[in-house]
C-alpha positions, 0 to 999 in steps of 0.5 A, spaced: 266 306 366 269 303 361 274 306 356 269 307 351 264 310 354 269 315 359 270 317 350 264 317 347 261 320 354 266 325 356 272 327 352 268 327 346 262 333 348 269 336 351 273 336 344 267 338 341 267 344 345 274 345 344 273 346 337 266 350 336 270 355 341 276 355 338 272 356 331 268 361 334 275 365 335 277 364 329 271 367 325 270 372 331 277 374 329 275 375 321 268 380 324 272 384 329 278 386 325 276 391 321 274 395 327 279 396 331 285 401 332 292 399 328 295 397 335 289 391 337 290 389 329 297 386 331 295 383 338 289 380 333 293 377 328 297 373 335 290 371 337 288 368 330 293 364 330 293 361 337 285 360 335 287 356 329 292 352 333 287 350 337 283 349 333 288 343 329 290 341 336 282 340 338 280 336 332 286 331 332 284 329 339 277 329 337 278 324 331 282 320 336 276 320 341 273 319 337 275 313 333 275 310 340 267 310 342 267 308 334 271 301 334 272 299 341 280 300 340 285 297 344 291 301 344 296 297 340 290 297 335 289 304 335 293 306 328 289 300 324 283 303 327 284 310 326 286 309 319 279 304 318 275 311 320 279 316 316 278 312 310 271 307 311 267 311 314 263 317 313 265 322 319 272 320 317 271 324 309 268 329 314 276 330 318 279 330 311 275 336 310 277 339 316 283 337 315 284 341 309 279 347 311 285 347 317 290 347 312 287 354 308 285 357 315 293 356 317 295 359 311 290 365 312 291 367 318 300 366 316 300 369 310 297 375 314 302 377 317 307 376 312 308 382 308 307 383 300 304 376 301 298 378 298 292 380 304 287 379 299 289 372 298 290 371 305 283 373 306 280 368 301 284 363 304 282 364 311 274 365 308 273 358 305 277 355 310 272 358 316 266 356 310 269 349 309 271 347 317 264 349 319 260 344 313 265 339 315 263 340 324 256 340 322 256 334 317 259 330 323 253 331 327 246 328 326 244 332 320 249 328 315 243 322 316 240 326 310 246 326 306 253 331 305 250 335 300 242 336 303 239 342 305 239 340 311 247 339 311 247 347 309 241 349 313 246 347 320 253 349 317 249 357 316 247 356 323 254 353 326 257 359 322 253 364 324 253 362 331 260 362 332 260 368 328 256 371 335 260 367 339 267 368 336 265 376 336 263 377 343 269 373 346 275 376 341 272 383 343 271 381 350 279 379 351 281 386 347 277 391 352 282 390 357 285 395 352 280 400 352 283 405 356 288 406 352 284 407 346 280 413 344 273 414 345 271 414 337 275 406 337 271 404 343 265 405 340 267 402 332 269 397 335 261 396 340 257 398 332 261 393 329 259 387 335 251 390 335 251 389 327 253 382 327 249 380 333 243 383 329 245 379 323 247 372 327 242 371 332 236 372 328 240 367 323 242 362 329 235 363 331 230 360 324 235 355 323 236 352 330 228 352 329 229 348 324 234 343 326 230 343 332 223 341 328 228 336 324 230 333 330 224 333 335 218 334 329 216 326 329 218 323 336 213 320 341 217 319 346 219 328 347 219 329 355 223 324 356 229 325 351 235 327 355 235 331 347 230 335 349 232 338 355 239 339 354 236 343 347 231 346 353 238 348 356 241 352 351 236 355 349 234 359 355 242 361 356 242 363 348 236 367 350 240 371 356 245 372 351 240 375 347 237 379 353 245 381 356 247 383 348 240 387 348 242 391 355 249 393 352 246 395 346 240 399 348 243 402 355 251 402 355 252 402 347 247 409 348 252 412 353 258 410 349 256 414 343 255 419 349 262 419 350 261 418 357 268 414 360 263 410 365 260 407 358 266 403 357 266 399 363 260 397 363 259 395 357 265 391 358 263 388 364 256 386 360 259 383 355 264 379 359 258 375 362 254 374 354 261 371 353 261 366 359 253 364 357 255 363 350 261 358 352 256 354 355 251 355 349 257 352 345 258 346 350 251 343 351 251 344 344 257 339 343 253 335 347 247 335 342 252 333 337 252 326 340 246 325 344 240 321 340 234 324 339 228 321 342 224 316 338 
């Protein structure tokens, strides 16, 4: 396997990943914090801006990759060939934007914890850099054959937003439970309302406009069944539909118990939830993959 192929085939779906997970974090961060009790909004604070260092560090590898699988570089070659990419190429406009939507969500997430800093001028700042990296990730994929300011551009940035909003949501939640037995009844259950209600804006979101990217992609091919697209899409939509299932059962059993306030609830709805979070790990793996894999003809 050459160095080229060992990038376009393994490190960038693995950089992708890296960065839709770090993205969900950050965006999981913004939907979790008005939910939690004081002591959890500082222990957010430190995870939002771990996610965004992660995030920054996960789009320089991914450009770098990237400009491997593009131009076939040497490494003495490397710096030219990554200047040619950022200043010649479309994808290259892409991580000026995400560059820039880094730097907003860097500041947001800073200027939070920085007192008389202005919260709501961090919250703006970390709202329009979530907006604008997830239109710059989904303007590096497929749809951007129909141009940056397409519909079809908008229709993927919803549904890469909403669907790191469902991720991004269950995964925070997930690493704050290990807290919950210091936390009183009535904060669990802000916190379990609070995942219920965005899951129930997300994944009908996520749903319509998956549908339509999928019709995009699939819509005129010929050669379907054979396609490694198809059955890599086939893939995650059945994972996101055992998300949806494992959500489903939190919200209608152990959320029930929870407003019960029955103690066993808790650790049942934490154990749940675990297992939604891994499923969706994977949803946003395989699509990363998508995001490189040809559609069939």
């Amino acid at each position: 396997m050459t160095a080229v192929d060992f990038a376009a085939d393994w490190l960038q779906p693995l950089f992708g990943t890296w960065i839709d997970v770090a993205l969900a974090a950050c965006v999981g961060v913004a939907i979790v914090r008005g939910a939690v009790s004081a002591n959890a909004t500082a222990r957010l604070s430190h995870l939002a801006w771990r996610a965004v260092i992660l995030l920054g560090v996960g789009l320089a590898a991914y450009l770098c990759v990237a400009t491997v699988a593009m131009t076939d570089t040497s490494m003495p070659d490397f710096p030219g060939s990554l200047w040619i990419v950022l200043t010649q190429s479309d994808f290259g406009s892409m991580i000026w934007v995400a560059a820039a939507a880094w730097i907003a969500l860097a500041l947001g997430a800073r200027l939070s914890n920085v007192r008389n800093a202005g919260p709501h001028l961090a919250g703006w700042l970390y709202l329009a850099g979530l907006i604008a990296f997830s239109y710059a990730r989904a303007a590096t994929g497929h749809a951007a054959d129909h141009g940056f300011l397409s519909l079809t551009v908008g229709v993927h940035t919803l549904h890469v937003l909403t669907g790191c909003a469902w991720a991004g949501s269950v995964g925070i939640s997930t690493l704050l439970t290990p807290a919950w037995r210091v936390w009183s009844m009535q904060q669990r259950k802000a916190l379990a309302h609070r995942l219920s209600t965005t899951a129930t804006i997300a994944v009908p979101v996520v749903a319509i406009s998956g549908l339509i990217n999928a019709f995009r992609m699939l819509g005129h091919s010929v050669h379907l069944w054979g396609s490694t697209y198809l059955w890599i899409l086939l893939a995650k939509v059945c994972l996101v539909a055992i998300a949806v299932a494992l959500g489903s059962w939190n919200r209608w059993f152990w959320m029930k118990r929870l407003d019960a306030g029955q103690e066993a609830a808790a650790r049942g709805f934490n154990l749940v939830l675990g297992v939604e979070m891994v499923g969706l790990i994977v949803v946003l793996a395989l699509a990363a993959r998508l995001g490189i894999t040809m559609a069939p003809a």
